[in-house]
C-alpha positions as CSV (number, residue, x, y, z in Angstrom):
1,X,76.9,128.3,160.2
2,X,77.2,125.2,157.7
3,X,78.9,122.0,158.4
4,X,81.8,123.1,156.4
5,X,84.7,123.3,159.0
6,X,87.6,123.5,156.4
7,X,89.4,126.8,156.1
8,X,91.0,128.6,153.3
9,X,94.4,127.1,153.5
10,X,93.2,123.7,153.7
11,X,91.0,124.4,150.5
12,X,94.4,125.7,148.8
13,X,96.1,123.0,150.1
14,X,93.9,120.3,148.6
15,X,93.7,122.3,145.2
16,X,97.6,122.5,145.0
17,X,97.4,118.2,145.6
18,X,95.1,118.1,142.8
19,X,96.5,120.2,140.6
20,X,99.7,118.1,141.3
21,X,97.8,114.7,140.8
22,X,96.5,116.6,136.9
23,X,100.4,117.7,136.2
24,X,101.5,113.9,136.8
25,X,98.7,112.3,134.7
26,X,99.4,114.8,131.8
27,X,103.2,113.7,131.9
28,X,102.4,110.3,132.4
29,X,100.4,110.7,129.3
30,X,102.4,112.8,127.4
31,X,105.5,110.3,128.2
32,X,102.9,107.4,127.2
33,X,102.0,109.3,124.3
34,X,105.4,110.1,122.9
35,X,106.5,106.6,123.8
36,X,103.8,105.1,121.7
37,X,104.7,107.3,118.9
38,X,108.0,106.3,119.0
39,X,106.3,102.7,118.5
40,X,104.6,104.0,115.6
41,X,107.7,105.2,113.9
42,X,109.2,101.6,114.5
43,X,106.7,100.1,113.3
44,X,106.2,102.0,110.0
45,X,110.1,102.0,109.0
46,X,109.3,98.1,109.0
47,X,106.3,98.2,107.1
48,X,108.5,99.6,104.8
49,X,111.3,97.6,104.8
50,X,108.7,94.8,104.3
51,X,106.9,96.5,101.4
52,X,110.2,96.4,99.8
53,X,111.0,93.0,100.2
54,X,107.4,92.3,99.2
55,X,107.3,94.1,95.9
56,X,110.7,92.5,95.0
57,X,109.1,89.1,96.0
58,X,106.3,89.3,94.0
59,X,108.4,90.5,90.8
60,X,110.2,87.3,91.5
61,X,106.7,85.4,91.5
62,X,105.6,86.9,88.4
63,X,108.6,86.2,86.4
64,X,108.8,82.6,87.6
65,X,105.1,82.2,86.7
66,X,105.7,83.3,83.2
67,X,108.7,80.7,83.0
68,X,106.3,78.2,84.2
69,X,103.6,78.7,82.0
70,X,104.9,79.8,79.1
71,X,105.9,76.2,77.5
72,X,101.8,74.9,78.9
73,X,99.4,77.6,78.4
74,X,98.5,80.6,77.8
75,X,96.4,80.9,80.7
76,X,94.8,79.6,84.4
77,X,91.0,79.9,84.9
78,X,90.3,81.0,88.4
79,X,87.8,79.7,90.9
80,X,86.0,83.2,91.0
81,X,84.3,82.0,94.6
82,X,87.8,83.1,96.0
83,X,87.6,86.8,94.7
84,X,86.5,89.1,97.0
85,X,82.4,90.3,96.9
86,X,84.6,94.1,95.8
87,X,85.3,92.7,92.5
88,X,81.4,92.3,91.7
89,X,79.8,89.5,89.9
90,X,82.5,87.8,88.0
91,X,81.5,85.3,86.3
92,X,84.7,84.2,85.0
93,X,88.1,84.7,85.8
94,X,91.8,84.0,84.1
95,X,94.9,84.5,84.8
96,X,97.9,85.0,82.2
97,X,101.5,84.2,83.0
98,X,102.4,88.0,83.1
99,X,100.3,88.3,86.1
100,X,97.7,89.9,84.9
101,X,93.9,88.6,85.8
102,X,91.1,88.8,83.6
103,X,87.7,89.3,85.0
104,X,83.9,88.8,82.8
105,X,81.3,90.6,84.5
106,X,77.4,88.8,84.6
107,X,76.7,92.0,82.5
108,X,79.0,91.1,79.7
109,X,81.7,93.5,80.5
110,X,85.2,92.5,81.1
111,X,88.4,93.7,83.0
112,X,92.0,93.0,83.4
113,X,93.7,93.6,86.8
114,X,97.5,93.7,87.6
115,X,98.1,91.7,90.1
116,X,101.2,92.9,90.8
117,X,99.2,95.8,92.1
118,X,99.7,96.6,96.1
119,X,96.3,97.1,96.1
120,X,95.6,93.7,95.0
121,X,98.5,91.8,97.3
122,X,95.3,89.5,99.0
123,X,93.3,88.7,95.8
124,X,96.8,87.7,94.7
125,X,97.3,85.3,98.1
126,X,93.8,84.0,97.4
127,X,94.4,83.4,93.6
128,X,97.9,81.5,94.2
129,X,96.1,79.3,96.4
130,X,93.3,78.8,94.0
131,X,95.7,78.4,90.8
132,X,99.0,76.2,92.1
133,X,97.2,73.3,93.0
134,X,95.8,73.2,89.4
135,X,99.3,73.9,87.7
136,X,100.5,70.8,89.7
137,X,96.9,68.8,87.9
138,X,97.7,70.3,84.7
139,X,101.5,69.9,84.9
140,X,100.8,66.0,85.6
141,X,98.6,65.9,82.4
142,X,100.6,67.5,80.1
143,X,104.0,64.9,81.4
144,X,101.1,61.8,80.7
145,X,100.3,63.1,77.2
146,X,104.1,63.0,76.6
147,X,104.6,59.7,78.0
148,X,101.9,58.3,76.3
149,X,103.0,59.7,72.9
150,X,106.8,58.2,73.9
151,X,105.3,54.7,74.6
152,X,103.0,54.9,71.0
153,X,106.0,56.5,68.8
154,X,108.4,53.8,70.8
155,X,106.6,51.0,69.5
156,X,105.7,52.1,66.1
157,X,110.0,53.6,65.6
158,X,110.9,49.8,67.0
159,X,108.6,48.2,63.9
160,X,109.7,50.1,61.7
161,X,113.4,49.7,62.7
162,X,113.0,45.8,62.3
163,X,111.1,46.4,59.0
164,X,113.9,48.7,57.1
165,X,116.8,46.5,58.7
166,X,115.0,43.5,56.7
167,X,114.9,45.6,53.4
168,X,118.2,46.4,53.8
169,X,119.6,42.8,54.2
170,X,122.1,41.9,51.5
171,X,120.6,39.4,49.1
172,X,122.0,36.0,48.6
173,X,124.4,35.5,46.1
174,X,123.0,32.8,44.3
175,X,119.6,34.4,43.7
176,X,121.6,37.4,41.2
177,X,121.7,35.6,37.7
């Protein structure tokens, strides 16, 4: 005889607990499972929403960027150390004010990317950091130039002023004969 004392009902018994203990872990997991999808669907309808707001955001970018270029330049050269390895090796990089950014390759080739592209919504971040700190540079160049012409053309219109009012002094009487 082996050491085994238990009897046949016991054995049932203990396989009806376990097969108990396996039912509750499958509902607990399919309750944890549907609960997470129901997460999932949250989750997505706002990455949606957001995507919407986003696209409409950066429409509103691009068309402020083309305001604010328009009048200055017709384009932004790029810091290509913030594009991504991806793109390759750019070895220049421009941006125009309709958004669109133009890439030469080390092998001569060259490409133009929208940025307005989803695919492209973090090389845009990086650019935007790259290029506003050199609108502001630029912006401040372009207002000096301006002044400095004002202050020149000021001085020069102010001579000339005194010069024409001179020539157009009446003459004194007594020098007509």
């Amino acid at each position: 005889m082996s050491g085994d004392t238990t009897t046949k009902e016991e054995q049932v018994g203990f396989q009806i607990k376990a097969d108990s203990k396996s039912d509750k872990k499958s509902q607990i997991s399919v309750q944890e499972l549907v609960d997470s999808l129901k997460s999932v669907e949250d989750d997505i309808g706002q990455i949606s929403e957001l995507t919407s707001e986003e696209e409409l955001l950066v429409a509103e970018f691009f068309t402020s960027l083309l305001r604010l270029m328009q009048p200055f330049t017709q384009s932004m050269p790029i810091t290509t150390s913030v594009l991504p390895e991806e793109m390759g090796n750019v070895i220049q990089a421009s941006l125009d004010p309709t958004g669109q950014l133009t890439l030469l390759y080390e092998d001569g080739r060259m490409e133009i990317e929208n940025l307005s592209d989803i695919k492209l919504r973090d090389v845009l971040i990086s650019i935007i950091e790259d290029v506003m700190p050199k609108f502001k540079q630029f912006t401040g160049a372009q207002k000096k130039k301006v002044e400095n012409r004002i202050k020149f053309l000021s001085a020069i219109t102010k001579e000339m002023q005194k010069i024409s009012k001179a020539l157009s002094l009446p003459t004194p009487s007594g020098s007509q004969k």
